[in-house]
C-alpha positions in Angstrom: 0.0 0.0 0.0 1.3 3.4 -0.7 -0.3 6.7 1.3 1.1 9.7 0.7 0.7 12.9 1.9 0.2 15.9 -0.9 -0.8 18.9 -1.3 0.2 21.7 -3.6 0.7 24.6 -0.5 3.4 24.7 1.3 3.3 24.5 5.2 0.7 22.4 6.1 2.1 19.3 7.7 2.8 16.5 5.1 6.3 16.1 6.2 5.5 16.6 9.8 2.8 13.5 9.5 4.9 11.5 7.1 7.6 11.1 9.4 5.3 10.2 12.0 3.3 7.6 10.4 6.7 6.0 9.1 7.9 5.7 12.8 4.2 5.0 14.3 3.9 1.8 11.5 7.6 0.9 11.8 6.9 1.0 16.0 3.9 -1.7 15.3 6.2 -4.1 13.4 5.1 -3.2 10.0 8.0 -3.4 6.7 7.9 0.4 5.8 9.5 2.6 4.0 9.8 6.6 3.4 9.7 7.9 0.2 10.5 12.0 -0.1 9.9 13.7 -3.5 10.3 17.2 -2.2 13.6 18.5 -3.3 14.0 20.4 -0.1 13.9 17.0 2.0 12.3 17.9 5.2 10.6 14.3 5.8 14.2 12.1 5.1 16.5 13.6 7.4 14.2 13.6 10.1 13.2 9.6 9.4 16.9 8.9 8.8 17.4 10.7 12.2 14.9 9.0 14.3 15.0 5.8 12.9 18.0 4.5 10.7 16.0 0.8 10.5 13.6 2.8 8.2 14.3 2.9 4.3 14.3 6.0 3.2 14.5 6.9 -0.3 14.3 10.3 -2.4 13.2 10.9 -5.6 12.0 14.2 -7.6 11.7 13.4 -11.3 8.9 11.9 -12.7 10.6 8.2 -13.9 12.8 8.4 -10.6 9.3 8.5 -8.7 7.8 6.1 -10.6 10.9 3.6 -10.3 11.0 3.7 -6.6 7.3 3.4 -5.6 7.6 -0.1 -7.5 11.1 -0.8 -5.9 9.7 -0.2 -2.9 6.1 -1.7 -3.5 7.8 -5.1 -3.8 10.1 -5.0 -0.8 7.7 -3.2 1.9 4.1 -3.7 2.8 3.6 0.3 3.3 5.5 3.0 1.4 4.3 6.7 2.9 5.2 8.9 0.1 6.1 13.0 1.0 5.5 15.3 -1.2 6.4 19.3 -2.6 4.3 21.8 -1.9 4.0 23.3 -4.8 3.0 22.2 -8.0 5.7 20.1 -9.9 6.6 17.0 -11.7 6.6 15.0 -8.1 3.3 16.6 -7.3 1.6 15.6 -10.4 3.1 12.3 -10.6 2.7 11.5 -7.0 -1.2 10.5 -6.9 -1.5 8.4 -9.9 1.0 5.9 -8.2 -0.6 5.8 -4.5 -3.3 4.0 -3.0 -4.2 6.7 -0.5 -3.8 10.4 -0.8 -3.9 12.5 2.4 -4.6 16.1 1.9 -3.2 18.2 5.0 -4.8 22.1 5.3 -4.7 24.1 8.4 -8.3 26.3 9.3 -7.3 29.4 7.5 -8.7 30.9 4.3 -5.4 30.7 2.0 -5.2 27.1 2.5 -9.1 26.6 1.5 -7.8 28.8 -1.3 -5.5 26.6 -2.4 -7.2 22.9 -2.3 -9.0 23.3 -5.8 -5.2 23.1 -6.9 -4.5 20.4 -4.2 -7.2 17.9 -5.7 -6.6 18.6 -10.0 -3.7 15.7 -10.1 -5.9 13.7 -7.7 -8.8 14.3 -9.6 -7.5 13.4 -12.6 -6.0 10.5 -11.6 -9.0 9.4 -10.7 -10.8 9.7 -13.8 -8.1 8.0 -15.8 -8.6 5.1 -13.1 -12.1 5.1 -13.4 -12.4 6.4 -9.9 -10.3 3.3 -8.4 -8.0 5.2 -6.9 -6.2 6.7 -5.1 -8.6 7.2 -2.1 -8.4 10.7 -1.4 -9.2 12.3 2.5 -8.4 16.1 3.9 -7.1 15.6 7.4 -7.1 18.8 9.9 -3.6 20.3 10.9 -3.0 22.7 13.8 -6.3 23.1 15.5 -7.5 24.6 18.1 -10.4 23.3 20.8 -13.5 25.5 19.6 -12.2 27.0 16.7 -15.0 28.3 14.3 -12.9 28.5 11.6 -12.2 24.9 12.1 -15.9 24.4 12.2 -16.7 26.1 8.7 -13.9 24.7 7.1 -15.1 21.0 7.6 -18.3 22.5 6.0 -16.7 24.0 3.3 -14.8 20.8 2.4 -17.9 18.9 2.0 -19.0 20.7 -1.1 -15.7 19.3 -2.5 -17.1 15.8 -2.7 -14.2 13.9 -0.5 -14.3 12.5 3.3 -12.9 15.2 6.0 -11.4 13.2 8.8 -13.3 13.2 11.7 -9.5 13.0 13.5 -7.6 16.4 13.8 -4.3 17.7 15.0 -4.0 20.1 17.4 -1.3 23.2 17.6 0.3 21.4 20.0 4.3 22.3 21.3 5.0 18.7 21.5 4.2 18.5 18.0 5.7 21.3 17.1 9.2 20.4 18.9 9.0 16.8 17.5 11.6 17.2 14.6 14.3 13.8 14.6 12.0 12.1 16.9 7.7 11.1 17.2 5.5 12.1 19.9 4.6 8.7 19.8 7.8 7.9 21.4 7.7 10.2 24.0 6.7 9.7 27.3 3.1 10.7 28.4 3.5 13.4 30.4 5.7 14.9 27.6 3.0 14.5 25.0 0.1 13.0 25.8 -2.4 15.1 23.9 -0.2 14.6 20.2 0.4 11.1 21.2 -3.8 10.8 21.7 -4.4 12.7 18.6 -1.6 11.1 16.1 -2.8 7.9 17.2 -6.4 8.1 16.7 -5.7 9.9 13.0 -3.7 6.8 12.0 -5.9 4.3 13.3 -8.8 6.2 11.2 -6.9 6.5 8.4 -5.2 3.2 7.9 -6.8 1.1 10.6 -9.1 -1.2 8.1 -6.3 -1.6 5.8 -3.6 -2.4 8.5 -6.1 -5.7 9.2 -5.0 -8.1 6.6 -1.4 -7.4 7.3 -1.1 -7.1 11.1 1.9 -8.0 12.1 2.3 -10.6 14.7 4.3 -8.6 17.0 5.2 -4.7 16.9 8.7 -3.5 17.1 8.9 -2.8 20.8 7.3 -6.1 21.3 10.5 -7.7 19.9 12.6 -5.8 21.6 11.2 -6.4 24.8 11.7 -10.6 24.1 15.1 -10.2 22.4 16.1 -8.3 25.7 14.3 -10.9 27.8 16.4 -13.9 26.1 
């Protein structure tokens, strides 16, 4: 399965969620890997940083792209694919090879602005699949408790005929300060409200899919019995 994260403005978290759903899967035992098609490589550093286990590739031409998603389709059970954030070869190329395309936007005006130029590549990918995929879903980024802005955003996005995720991320500092690391490896007290929201965005977004491929122990799980023995 390939999910990536895309969206033609700049600044709304696909790096910052790529990274963590790379470590969140790789923490449950799953075989994933990290592909980064933004030349300014925010998402491989930071995976490569946190996790060396993790393959991480990058790629920013269209054939290069195209190349590694299959490499990778064949050796991993879950490539998470980061993408530019503007509009490009990778951005274009990007959704007609994935499975699942996440569309971050934060509850302000310019990034409604901008998600009729987010969903063109999706859209038309789409239609030349006959609608099979890829999947598409806007996900919430930086909220805040009560927000009304947040409110007629999700109401806005409806018109646009794809799924809002009922999930959001709040504007939280753990979050913020998580760069070469996950919230979901932090203790609680250090981030228990990313850790609470991360997780249950995830388990929305991937938790049907993860089913048929559940591994039969996470990675912390086998640490815990290779330290044991």
């Amino acid at each position: 399965m390939l999910v990536a994260f895309t969206n033609t403005k700049g600044g709304v978290g696909k790096s910052t969620l790529a990274a963590h759903l790379a470590i969140w899967l790789y923490d449950q035992g799953y075989r994933v890997a990290l592909l980064d098609t933004d030349i300014q490589q925010s998402s491989a550093p930071w995976v490569r940083a946190a996790e060396p286990a993790i393959t991480v590739v990058t790629a920013f031409e269209m054939e290069q792209i195209q190349k590694a998603c299959e490499d990778l389709r064949r050796s991993h059970e879950i490539v998470v694919v980061d993408t530019p954030g503007k509009e490009n070869d990778a951005s274009h190329t990007v959704p007609f090879l994935v499975d699942l395309a996440v569309l971050p936007l934060q509850p302000s005006k310019l990034d409604l602005r901008a998600v009729k130029d987010a969903l063109k590549s999706i859209r038309l990918a789409q239609q030349v699949t006959g609608g099979k995929r890829p999947e598409a879903v806007f996900v919430l980024y930086l909220t805040a408790k009560g927000d009304v802005q947040t409110r007629i955003l999700r109401e806005q996005l409806a018109a646009s005929g794809f799924p809002v995720a009922g999930s959001e991320v709040r504007r939280l500092n753990a979050l913020r300060d998580a760069c070469d690391s996950a919230v979901t490896r932090l203790r609680p007290s250090e981030a228990r409200e990313a850790k609470t929201d991360i997780h249950a965005l995830f388990t929305e977004l991937l938790g049907d899919r993860l089913t048929s491929m559940k591994p039969e122990q996470s990675t912390s799980e086998k640490r815990i019995k290779a330290a044991n023995e």
